[in-house]
PDB file of N, CA, C and O in Angstrom:
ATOM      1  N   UNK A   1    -183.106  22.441-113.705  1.00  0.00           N
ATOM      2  CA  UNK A   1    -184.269  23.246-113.418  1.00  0.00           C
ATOM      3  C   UNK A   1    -185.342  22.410-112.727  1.00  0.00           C
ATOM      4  O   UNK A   1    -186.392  22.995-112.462  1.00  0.00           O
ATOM      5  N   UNK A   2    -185.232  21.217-112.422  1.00  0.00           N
ATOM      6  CA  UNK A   2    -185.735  20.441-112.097  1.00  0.00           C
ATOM      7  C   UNK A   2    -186.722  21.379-110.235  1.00  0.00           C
ATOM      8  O   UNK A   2    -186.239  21.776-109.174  1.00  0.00           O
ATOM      9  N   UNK A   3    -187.658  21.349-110.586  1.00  0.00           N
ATOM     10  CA  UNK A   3    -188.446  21.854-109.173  1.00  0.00           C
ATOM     11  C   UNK A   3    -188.632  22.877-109.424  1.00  0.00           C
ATOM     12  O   UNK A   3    -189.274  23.339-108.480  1.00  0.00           O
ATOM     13  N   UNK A   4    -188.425  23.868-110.399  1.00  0.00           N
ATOM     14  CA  UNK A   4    -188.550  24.732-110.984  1.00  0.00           C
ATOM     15  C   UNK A   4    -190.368  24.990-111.617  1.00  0.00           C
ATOM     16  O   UNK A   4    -190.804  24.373-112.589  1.00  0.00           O
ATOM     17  N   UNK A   5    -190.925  25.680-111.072  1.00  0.00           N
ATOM     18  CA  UNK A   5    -192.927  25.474-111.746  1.00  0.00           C
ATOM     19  C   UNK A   5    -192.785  25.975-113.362  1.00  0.00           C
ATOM     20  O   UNK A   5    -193.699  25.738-114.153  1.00  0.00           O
ATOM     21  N   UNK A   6    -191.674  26.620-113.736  1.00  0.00           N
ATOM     22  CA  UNK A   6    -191.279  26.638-115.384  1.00  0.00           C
ATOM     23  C   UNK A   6    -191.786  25.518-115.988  1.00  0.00           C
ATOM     24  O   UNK A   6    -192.670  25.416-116.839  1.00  0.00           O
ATOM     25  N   UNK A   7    -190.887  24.411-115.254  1.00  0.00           N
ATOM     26  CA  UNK A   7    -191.010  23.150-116.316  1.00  0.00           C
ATOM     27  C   UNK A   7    -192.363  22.409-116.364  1.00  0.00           C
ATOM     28  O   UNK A   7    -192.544  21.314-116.896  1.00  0.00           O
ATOM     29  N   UNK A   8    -192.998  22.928-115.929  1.00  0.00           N
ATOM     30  CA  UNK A   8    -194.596  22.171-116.656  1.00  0.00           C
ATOM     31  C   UNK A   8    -195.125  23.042-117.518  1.00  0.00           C
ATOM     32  O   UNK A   8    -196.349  23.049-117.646  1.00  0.00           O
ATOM     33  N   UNK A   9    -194.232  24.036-118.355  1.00  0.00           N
ATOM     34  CA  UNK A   9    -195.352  24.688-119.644  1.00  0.00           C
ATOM     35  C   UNK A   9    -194.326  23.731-120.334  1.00  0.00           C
ATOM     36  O   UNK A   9    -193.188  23.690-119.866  1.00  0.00           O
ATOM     37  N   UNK A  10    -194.636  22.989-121.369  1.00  0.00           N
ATOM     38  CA  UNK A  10    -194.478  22.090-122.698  1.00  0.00           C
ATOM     39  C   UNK A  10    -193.339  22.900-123.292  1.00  0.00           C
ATOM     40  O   UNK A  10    -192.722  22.094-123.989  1.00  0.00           O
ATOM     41  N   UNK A  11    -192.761  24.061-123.369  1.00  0.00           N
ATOM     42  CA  UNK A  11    -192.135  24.472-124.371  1.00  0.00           C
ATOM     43  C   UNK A  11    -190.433  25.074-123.148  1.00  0.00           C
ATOM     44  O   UNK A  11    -189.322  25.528-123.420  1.00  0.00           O
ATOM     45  N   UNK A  12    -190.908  24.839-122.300  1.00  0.00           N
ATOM     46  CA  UNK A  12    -189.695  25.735-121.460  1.00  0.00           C
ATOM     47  C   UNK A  12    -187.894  24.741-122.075  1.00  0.00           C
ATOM     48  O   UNK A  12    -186.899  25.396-122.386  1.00  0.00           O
ATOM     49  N   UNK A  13    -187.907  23.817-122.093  1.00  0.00           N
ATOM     50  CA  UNK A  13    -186.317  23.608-122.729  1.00  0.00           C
ATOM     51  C   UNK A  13    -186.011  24.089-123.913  1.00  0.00           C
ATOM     52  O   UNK A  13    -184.965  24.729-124.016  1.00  0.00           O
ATOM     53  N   UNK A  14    -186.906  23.875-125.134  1.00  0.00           N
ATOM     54  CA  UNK A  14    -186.754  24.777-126.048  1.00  0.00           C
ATOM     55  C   UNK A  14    -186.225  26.036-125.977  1.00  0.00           C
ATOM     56  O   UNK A  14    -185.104  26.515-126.147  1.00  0.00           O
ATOM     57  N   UNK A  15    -187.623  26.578-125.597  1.00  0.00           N
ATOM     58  CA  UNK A  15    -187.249  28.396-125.145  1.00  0.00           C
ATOM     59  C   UNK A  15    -186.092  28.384-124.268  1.00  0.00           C
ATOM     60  O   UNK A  15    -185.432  29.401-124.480  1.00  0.00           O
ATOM     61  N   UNK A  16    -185.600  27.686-123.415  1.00  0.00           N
ATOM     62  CA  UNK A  16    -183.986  28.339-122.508  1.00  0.00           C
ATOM     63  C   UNK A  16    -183.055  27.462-123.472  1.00  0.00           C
ATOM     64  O   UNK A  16    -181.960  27.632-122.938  1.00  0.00           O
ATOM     65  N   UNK A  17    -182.865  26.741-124.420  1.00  0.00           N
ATOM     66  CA  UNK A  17    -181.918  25.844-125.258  1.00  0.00           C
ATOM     67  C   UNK A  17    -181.530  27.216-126.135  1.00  0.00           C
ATOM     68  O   UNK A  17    -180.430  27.709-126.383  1.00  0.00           O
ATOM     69  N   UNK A  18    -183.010  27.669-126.539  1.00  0.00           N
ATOM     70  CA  UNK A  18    -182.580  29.043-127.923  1.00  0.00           C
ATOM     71  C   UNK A  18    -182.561  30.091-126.917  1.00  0.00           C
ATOM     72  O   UNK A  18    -181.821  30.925-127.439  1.00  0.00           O
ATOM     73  N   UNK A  19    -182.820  30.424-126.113  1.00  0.00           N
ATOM     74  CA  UNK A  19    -182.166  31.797-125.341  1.00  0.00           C
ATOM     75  C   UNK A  19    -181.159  31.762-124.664  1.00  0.00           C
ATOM     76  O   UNK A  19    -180.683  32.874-124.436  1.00  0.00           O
ATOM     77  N   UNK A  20    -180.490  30.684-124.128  1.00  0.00           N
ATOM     78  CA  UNK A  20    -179.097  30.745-123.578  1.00  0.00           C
ATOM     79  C   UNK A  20    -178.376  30.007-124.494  1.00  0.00           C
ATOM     80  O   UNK A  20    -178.707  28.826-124.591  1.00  0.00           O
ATOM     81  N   UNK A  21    -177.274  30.491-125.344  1.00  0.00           N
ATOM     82  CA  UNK A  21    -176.918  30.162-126.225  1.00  0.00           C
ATOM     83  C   UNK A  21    -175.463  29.156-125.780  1.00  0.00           C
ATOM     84  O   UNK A  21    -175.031  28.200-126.424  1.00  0.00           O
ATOM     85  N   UNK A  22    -175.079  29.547-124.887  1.00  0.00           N
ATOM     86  CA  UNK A  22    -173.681  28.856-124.199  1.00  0.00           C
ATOM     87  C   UNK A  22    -174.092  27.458-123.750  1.00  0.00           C
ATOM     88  O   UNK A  22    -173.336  26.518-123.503  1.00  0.00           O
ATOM     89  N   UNK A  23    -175.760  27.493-123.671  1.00  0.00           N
ATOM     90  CA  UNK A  23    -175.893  26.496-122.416  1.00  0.00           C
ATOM     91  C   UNK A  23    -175.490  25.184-122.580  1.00  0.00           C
ATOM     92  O   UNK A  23    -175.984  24.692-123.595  1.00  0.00           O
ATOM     93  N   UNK A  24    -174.642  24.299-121.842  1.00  0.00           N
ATOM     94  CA  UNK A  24    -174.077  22.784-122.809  1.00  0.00           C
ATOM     95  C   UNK A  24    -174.910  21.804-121.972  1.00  0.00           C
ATOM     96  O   UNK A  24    -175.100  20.820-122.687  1.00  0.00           O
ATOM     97  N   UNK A  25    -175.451  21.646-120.860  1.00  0.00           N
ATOM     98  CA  UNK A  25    -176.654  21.011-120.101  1.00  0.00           C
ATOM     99  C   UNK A  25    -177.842  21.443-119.394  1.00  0.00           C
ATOM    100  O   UNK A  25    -177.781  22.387-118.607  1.00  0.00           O
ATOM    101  N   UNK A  26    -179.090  20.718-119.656  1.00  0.00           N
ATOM    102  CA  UNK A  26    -180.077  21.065-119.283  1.00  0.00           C
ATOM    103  C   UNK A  26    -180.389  19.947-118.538  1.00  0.00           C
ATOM    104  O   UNK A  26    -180.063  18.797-118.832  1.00  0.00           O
ATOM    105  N   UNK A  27    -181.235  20.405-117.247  1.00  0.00           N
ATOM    106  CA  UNK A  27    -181.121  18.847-116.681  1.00  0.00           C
ATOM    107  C   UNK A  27    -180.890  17.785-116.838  1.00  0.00           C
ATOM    108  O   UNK A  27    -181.722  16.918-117.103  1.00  0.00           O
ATOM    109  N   UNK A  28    -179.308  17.579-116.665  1.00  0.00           N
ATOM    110  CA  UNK A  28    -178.766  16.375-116.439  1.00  0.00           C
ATOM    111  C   UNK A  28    -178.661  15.945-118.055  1.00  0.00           C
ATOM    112  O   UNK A  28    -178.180  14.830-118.256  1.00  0.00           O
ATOM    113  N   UNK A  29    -179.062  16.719-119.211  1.00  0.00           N
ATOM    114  CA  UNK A  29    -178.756  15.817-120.382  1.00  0.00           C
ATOM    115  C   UNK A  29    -178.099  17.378-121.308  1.00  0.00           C
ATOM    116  O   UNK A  29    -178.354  18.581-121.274  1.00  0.00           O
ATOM    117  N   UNK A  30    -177.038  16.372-122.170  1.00  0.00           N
ATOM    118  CA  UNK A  30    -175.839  17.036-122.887  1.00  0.00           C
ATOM    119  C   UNK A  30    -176.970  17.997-124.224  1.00  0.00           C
ATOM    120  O   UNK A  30    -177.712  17.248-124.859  1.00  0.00           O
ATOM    121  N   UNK A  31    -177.037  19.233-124.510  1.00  0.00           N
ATOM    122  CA  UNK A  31    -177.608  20.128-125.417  1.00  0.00           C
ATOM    123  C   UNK A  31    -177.172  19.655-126.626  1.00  0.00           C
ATOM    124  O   UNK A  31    -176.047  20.153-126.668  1.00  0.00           O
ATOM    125  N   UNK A  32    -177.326  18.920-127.813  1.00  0.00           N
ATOM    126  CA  UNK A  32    -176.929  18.427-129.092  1.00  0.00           C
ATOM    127  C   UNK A  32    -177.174  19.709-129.583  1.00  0.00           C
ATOM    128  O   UNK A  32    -177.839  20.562-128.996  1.00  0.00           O
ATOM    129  N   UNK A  33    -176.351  19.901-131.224  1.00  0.00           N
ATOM    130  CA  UNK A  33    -176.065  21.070-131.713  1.00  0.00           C
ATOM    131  C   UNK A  33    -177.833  20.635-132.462  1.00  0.00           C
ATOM    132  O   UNK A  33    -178.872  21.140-132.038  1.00  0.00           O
ATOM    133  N   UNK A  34    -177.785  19.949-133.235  1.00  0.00           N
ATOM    134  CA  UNK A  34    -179.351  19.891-133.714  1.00  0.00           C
ATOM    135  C   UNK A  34    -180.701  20.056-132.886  1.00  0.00           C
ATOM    136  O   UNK A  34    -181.795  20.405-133.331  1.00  0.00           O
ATOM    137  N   UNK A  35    -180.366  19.722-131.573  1.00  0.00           N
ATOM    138  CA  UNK A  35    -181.747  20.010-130.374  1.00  0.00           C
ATOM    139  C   UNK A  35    -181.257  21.615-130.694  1.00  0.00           C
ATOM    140  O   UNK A  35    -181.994  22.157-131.518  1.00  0.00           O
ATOM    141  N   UNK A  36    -180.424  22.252-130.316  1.00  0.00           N
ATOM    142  CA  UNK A  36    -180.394  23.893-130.217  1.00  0.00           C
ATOM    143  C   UNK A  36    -180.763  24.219-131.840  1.00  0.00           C
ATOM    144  O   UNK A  36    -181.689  24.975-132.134  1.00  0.00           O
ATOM    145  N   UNK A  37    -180.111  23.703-132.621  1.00  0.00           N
ATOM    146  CA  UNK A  37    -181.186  24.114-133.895  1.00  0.00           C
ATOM    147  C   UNK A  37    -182.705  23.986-134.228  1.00  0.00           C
ATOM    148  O   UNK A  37    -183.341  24.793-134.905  1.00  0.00           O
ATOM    149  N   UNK A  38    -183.038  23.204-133.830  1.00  0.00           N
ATOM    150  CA  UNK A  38    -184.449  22.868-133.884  1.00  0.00           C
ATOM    151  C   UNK A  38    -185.250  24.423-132.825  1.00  0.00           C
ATOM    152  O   UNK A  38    -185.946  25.417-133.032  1.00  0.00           O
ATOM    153  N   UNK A  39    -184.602  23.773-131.764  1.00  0.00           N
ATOM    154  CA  UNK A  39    -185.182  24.643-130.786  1.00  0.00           C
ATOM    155  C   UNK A  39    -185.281  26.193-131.113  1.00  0.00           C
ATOM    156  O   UNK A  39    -186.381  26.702-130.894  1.00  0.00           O
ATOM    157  N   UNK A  40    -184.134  27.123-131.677  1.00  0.00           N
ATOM    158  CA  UNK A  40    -183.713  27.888-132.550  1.00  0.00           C
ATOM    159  C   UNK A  40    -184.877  28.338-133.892  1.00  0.00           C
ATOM    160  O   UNK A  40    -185.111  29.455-134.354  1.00  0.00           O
ATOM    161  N   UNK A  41    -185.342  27.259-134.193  1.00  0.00           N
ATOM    162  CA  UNK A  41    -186.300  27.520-135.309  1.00  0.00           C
ATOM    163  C   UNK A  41    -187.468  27.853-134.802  1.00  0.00           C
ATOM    164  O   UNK A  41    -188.183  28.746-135.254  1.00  0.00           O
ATOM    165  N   UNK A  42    -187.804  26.921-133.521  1.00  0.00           N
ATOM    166  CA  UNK A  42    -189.020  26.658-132.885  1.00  0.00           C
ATOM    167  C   UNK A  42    -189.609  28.573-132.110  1.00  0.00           C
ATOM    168  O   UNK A  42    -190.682  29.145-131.916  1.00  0.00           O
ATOM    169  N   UNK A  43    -188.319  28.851-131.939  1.00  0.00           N
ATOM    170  CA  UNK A  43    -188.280  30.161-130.903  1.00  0.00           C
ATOM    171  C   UNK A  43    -189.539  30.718-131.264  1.00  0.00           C
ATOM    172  O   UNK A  43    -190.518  30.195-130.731  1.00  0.00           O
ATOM    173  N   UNK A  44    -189.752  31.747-132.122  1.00  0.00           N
ATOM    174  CA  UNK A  44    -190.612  32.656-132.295  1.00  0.00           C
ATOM    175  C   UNK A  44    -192.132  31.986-131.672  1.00  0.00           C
ATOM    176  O   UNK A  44    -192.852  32.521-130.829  1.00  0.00           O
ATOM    177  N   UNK A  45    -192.339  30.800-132.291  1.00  0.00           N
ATOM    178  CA  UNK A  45    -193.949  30.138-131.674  1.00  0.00           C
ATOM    179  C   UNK A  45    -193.601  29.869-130.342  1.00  0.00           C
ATOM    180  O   UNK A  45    -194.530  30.260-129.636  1.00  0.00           O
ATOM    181  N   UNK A  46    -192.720  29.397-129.683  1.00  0.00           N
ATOM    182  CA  UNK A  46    -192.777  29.410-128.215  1.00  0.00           C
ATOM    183  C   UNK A  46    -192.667  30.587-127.534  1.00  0.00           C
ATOM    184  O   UNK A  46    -193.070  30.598-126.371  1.00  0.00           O
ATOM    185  N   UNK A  47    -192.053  31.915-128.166  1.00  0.00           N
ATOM    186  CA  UNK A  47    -192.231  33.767-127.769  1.00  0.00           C
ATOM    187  C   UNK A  47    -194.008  33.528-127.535  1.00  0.00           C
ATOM    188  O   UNK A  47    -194.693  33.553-126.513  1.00  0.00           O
ATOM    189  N   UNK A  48    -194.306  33.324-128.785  1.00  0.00           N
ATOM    190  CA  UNK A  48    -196.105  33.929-129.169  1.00  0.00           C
ATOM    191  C   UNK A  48    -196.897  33.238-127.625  1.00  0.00           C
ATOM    192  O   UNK A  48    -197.536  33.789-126.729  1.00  0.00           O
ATOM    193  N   UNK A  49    -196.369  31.383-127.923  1.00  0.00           N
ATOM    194  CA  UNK A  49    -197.268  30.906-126.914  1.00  0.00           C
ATOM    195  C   UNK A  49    -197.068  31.287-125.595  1.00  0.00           C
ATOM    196  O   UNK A  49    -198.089  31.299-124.909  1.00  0.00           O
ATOM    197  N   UNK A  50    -195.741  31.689-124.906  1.00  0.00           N
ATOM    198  CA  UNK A  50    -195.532  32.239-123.599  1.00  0.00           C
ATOM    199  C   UNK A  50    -196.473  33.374-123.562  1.00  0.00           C
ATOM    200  O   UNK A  50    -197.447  33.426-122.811  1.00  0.00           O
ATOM    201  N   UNK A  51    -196.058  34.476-124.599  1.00  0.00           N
ATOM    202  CA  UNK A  51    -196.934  35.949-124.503  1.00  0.00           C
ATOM    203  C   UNK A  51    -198.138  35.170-124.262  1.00  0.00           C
ATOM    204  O   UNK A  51    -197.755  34.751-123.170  1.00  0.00           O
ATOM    205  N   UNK A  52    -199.014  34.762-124.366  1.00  0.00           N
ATOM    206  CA  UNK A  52    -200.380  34.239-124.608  1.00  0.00           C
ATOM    207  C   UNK A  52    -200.581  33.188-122.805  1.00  0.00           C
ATOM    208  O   UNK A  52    -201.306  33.159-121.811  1.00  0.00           O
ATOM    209  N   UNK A  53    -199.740  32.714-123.213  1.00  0.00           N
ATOM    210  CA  UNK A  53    -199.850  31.777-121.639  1.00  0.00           C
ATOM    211  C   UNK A  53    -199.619  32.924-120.242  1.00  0.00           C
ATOM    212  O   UNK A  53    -200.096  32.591-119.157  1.00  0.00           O
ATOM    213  N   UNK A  54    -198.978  34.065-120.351  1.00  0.00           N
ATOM    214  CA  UNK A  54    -198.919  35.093-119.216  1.00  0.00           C
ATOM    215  C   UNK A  54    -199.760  35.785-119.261  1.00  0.00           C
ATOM    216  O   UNK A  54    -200.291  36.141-118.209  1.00  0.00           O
ATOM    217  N   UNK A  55    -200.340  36.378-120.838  1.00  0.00           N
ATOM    218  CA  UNK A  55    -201.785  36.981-120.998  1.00  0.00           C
ATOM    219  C   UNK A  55    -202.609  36.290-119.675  1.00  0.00           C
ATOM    220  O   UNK A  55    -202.796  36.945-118.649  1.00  0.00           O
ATOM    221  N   UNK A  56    -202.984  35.161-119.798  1.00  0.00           N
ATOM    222  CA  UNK A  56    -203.761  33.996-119.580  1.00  0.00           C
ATOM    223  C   UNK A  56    -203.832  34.326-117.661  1.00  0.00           C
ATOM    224  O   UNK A  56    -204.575  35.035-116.983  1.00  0.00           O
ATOM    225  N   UNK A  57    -202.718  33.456-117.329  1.00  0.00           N
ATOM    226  CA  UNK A  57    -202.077  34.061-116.094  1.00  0.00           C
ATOM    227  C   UNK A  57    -202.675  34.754-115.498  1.00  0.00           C
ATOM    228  O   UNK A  57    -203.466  34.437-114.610  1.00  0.00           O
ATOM    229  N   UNK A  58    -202.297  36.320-116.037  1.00  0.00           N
ATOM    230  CA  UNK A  58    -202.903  37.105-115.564  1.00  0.00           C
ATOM    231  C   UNK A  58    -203.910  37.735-115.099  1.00  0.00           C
ATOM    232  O   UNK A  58    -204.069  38.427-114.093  1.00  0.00           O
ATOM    233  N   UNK A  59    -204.761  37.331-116.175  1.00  0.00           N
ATOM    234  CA  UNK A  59    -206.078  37.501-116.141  1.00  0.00           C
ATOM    235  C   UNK A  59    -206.801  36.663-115.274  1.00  0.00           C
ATOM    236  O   UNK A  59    -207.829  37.017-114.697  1.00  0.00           O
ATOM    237  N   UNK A  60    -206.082  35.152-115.139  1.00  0.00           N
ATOM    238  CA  UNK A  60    -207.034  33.841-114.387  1.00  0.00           C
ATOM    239  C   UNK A  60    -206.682  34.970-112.515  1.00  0.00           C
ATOM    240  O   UNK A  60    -207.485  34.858-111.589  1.00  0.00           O
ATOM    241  N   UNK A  61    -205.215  36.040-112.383  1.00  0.00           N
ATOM    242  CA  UNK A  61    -205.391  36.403-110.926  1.00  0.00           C
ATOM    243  C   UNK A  61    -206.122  37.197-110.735  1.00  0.00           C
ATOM    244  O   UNK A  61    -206.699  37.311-109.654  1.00  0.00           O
ATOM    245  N   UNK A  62    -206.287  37.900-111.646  1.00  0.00           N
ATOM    246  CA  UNK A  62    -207.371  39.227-111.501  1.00  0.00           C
ATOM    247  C   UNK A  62    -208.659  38.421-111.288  1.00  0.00           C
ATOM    248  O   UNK A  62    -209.568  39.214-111.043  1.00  0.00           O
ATOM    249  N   UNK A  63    -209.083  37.166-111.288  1.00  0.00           N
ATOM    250  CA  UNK A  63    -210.391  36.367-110.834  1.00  0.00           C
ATOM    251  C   UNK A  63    -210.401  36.323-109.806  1.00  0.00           C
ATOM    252  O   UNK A  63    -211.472  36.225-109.206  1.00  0.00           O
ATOM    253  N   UNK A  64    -209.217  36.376-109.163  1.00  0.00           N
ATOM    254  CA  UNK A  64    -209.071  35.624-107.597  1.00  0.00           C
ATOM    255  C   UNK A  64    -209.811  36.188-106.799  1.00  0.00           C
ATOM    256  O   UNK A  64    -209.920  37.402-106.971  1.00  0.00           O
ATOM    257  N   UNK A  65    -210.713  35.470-105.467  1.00  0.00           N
ATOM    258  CA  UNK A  65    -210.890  36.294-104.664  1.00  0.00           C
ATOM    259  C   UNK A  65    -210.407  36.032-103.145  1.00  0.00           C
ATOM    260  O   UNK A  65    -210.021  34.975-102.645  1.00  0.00           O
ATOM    261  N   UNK A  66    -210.544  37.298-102.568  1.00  0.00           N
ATOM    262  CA  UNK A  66    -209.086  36.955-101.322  1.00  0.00           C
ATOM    263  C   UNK A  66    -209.687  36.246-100.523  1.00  0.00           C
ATOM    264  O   UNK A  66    -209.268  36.640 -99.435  1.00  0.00           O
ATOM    265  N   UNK A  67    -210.511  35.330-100.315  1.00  0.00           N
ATOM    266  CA  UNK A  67    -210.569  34.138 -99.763  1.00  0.00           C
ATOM    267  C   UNK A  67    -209.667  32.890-100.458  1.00  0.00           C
ATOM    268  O   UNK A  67    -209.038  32.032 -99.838  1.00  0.00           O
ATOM    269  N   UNK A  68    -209.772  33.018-101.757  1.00  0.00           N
ATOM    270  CA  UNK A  68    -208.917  31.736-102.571  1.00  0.00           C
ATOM    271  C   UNK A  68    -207.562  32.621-102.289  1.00  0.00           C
ATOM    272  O   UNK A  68    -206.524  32.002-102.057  1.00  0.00           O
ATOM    273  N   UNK A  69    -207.553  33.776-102.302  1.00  0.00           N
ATOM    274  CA  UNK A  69    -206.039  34.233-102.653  1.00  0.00           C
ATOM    275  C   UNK A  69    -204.750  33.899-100.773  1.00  0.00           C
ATOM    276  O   UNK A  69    -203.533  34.039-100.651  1.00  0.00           O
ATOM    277  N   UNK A  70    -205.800  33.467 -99.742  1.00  0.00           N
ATOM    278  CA  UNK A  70    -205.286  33.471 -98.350  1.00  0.00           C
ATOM    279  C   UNK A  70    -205.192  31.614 -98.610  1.00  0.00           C
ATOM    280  O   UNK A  70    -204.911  30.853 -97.684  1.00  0.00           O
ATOM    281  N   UNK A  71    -205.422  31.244 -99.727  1.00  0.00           N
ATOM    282  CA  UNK A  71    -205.232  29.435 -99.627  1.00  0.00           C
ATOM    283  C   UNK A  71    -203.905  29.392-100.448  1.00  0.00           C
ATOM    284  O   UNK A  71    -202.922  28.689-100.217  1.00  0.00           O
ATOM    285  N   UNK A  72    -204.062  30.175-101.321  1.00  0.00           N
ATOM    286  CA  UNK A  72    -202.619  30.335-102.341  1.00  0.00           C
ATOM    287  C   UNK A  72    -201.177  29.992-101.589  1.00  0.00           C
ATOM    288  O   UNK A  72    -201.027  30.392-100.434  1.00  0.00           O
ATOM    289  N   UNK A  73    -200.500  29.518-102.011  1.00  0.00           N
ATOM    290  CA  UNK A  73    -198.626  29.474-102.143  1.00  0.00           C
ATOM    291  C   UNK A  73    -198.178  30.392-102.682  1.00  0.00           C
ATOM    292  O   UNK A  73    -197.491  30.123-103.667  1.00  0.00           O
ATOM    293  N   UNK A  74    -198.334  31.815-102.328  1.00  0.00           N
ATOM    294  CA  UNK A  74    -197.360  32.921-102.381  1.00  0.00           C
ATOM    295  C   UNK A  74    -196.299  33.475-101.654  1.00  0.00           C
ATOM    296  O   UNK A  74    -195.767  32.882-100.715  1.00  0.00           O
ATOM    297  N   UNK A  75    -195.939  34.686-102.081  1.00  0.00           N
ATOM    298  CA  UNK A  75    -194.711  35.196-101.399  1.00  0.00           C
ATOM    299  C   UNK A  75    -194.798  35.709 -99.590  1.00  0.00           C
ATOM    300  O   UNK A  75    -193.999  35.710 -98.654  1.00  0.00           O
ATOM    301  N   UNK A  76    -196.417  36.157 -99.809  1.00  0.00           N
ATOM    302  CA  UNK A  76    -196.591  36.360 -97.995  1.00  0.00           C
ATOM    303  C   UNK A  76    -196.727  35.313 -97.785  1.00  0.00           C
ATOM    304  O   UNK A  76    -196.250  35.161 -96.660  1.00  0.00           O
ATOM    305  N   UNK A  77    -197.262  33.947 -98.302  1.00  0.00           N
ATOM    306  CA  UNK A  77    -196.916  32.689 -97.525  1.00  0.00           C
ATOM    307  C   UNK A  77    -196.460  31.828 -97.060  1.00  0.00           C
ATOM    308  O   UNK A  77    -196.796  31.021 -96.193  1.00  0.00           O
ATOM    309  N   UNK A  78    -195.136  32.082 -98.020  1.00  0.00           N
ATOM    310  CA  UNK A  78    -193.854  31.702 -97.444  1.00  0.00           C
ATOM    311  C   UNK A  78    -193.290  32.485 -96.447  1.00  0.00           C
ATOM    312  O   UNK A  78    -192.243  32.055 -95.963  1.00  0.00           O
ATOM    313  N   UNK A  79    -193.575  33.159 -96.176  1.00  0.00           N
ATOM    314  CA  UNK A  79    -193.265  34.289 -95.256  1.00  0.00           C
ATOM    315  C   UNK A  79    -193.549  33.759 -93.665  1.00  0.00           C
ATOM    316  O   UNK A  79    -192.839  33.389 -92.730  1.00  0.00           O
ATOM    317  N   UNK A  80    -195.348  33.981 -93.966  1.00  0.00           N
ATOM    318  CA  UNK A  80    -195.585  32.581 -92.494  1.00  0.00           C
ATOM    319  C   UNK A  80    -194.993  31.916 -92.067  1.00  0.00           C
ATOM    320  O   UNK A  80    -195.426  31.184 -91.178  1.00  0.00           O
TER     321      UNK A  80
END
């Protein structure tokens, strides 16, 4: 997942270790049965803190104004 903007919230291997249950590597390192247990336990507080971190999100775009929003790295700007 590496380049992925996921991996700078603190909790994203956790949360994909306990939601993909098959998964046997995560970048480049082997999933131990105790990391997926842990992670497994951890689930529900990393659910709450995501819900809360997209709350967040959301609200910081609804600030935007379309002068900041024409500086942004979005989907029409890749487009350009």
């Amino acid at each position: 997942m590496t380049g992925n903007p996921c991996t700078q919230w603190e909790g994203f291997k956790d949360y994909v270790i306990a939601r993909v249950s098959q998964l046997k590597r995560l970048d480049g390192e082997d999933v131990s049965k105790s990391h997926r247990l842990e992670a497994r336990q951890k689930l529900k507080m990393w659910q709450e803190k995501l819900r809360i971190a997209a709350a967040e999100s959301i609200e910081k775009k609804k600030k935007i104004t379309p002068e900041e929003y024409e500086t942004m790295y979005t989907k029409e700007s890749r487009v350009k």
